[in-house]
C-alpha positions, 0 to 999 in steps of 0.5 A, spaced: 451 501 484 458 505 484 461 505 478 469 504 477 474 506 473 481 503 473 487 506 470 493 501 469 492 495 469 498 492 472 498 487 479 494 492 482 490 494 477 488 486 477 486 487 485 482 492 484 477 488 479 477 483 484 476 487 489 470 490 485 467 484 483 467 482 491 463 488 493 455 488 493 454 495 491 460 497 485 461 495 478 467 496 474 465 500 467 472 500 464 479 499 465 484 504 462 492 503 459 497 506 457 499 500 453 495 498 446 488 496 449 488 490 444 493 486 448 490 487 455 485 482 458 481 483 463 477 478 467 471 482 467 466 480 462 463 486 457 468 491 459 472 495 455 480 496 456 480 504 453 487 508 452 490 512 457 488 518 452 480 516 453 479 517 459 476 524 461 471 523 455 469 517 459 468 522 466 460 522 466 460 514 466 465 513 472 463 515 479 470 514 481 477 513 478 481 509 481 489 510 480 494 505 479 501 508 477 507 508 481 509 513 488 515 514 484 513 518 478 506 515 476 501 519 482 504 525 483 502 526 475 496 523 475 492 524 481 493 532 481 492 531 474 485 526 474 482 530 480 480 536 476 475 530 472 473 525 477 473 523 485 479 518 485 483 514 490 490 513 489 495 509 494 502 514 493 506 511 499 512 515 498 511 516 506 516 523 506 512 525 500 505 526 503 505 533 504 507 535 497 503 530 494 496 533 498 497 539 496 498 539 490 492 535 489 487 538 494 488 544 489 486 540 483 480 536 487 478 542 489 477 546 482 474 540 479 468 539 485 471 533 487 474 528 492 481 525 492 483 521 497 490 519 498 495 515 500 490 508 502 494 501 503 495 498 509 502 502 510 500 508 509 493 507 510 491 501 516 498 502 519 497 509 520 490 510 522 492 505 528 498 509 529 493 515 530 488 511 535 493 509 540 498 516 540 491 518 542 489 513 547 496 513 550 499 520 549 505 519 553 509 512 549 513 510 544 510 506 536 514 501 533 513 498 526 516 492 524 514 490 516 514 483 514 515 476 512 514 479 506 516 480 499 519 488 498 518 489 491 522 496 491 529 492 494 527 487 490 528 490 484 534 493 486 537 486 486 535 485 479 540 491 477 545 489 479 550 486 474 549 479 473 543 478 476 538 475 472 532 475 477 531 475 484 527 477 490 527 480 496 524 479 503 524 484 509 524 479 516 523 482 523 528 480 528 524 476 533 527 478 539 526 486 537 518 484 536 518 480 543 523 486 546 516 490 544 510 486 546 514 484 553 513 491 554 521 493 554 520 499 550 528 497 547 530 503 543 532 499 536 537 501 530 535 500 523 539 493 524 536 491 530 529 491 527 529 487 520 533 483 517 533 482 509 533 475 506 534 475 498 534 470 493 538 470 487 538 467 480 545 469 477 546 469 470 551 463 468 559 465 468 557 471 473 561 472 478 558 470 485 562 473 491 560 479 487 554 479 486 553 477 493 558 482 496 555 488 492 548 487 495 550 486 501 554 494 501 548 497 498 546 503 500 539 505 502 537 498 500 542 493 504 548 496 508 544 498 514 541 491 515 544 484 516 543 481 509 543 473 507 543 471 500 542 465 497 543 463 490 538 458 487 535 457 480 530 460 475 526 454 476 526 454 484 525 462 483 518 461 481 516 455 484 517 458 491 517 465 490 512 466 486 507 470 490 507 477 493 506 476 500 506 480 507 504 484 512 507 487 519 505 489 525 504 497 529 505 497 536 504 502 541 506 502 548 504 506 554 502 507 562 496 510 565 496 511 573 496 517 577 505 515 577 504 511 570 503 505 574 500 501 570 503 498 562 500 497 556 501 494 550 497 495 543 499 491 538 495 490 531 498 486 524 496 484 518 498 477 515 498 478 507 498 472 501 497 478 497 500 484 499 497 487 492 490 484 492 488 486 500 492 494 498 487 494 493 480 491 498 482 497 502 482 502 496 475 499 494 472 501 501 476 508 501 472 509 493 467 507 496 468 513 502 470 518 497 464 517 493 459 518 498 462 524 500 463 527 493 455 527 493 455 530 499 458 536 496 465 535 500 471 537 495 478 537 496 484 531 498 482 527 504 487 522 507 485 516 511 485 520 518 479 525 514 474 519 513 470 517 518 468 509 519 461 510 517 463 512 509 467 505 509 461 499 509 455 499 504 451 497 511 447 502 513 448 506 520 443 501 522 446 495 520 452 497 523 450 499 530 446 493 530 452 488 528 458 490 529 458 496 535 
């Protein structure tokens, strides 16, 4: 059995403990906060929540600590940090800053003798191995991601700073005919605006001042401003009746031509269509813990992305198994 180790226990946290109780060969060996572990429940039964302070003496009992912090300020901390004691997994998804991230943390991974793998989700993660398949497939092409319907927790609590807001979610929406631009082969060439439109729902405080709040959104820079915004103003009770899950998805495409004078089009395409964008990042962190392990008792070091780790190092099937089902 795998041993797991969780570190934060927050909406990812709680996938990940799924996501081990679902897989055969893993058991989860503790949880570990940053708050008073006495306030934190675990669905888990006999198995203890420990201080963030506790963690590296528990290092002989886990096979793998998975990470999850924050992009923001939490893994580029932390998982240079716990690479020196344990093989992890993280899921940092701060796209511009992979290359740094990497290489900080391949230099503590390596000095420890472990694995670190970053960066694993379905964006970076899926999105990005299939955007590698088919740029190698079709060398002579163009790629288009489109997010979506799906609830952006980042521009989401963006919304939620503005003054007089109470509450508020967001969801990024892909434009219908920029995605059947692309599955028609067309190959558009698409601005920012063009691609995804932006739908928020807002609970305001009472007395706030409405055309505001709307217009404040609306002009927001980095969030709002480049896309065309809708914002609905509804109540605290419709907000958590309609909106209170975490769903997502999206789809990668590649387009292409193959032929002596590329006479002939192509169009690869590949989405996801997520209830729970927390509860499926953390299925793919599981199967990337997994890899991580096995490489690890291989005697590999070092930080590896998902580009690195082969197939194989994902299933608990065996070579046979997988050849003889799913070849």
């Amino acid at each position: 059995m795998i041993r797991v180790g969780i570190l934060g226990y927050g909406n990812l946290g709680k996938g990940i403990e799924c996501a081990v109780k679902n897989n055969p060969d893993m058991e989860l060996k503790a949880v570990f906060t940053r708050r008073n572990p006495a306030d934190v429940k675990i669905l888990t039964e006999g198995v203890s929540v420990y201080h963030v302070d506790e963690a590296i003496s528990k290092k002989d009992e886990i096979d793998v600590l998975i990470l999850c912090g924050g992009s923001a300020t939490d893994l580029p901390e932390q998982t240079k940090e716990y690479a020196k004691y344990f093989t992890v997994v993280d899921s940092f998804d701060t796209h511009a800053r992979i290359p740094e991230h990497f290489a900080n943390v391949d230099k503590s991974a390596k000095e420890g003798g472990n694995i670190a793998v970053i960066s694993c989700g379905w964006d970076p993660g899926m999105f990005s191995l299939n955007r590698l398949y088919a740029n190698a497939i079709l060398p002579g092409g163009n790629d288009y991601t489109f997010w979506g319907k799906g609830v952006s927790q980042g521009h989401s609590d963006a919304i939620r700073r503005v003054e007089g807001v109470k509450n508020g979610k967001q969801y990024t929406i892909p434009v219908e005919a920029a995605l059947n631009a692309v599955r028609n082969g067309e190959n558009p060439e698409l601005t920012t605006r063009q691609k995804h439109i932006r739908e928020c729902f807002v609970v305001a405080e009472e007395g706030a001042d409405k055309a505001r709040i709307e217009a404040e959104i609306k002009n927001m820079p980095n969030y709002f401003a480049d896309y065309d915004t809708t914002v609905h103003f509804i109540t605290e009770e419709e907000l958590q009746r309609d909106h209170a899950g975490i769903p997502h998805g999206g789809f990668v495409f590649r387009t292409g031509k193959t032929g002596w004078n590329g006479e002939n089009s192509h169009v690869i395409e590949y989405s996801l269509k997520l209830d729970s964008n927390p509860e499926f990042t953390a299925s793919v962190i599981a199967a990337y813990a997994r890899a991580a392990v096995k490489m690890q008792k291989e005697g590999m070091s070092g930080c590896k992305t998902v580009f690195d780790i082969a197939p194989a190092y994902l299933t608990h099937l065996s070579g046979e198994e997988i050849r003889a089902h799913l070849l």
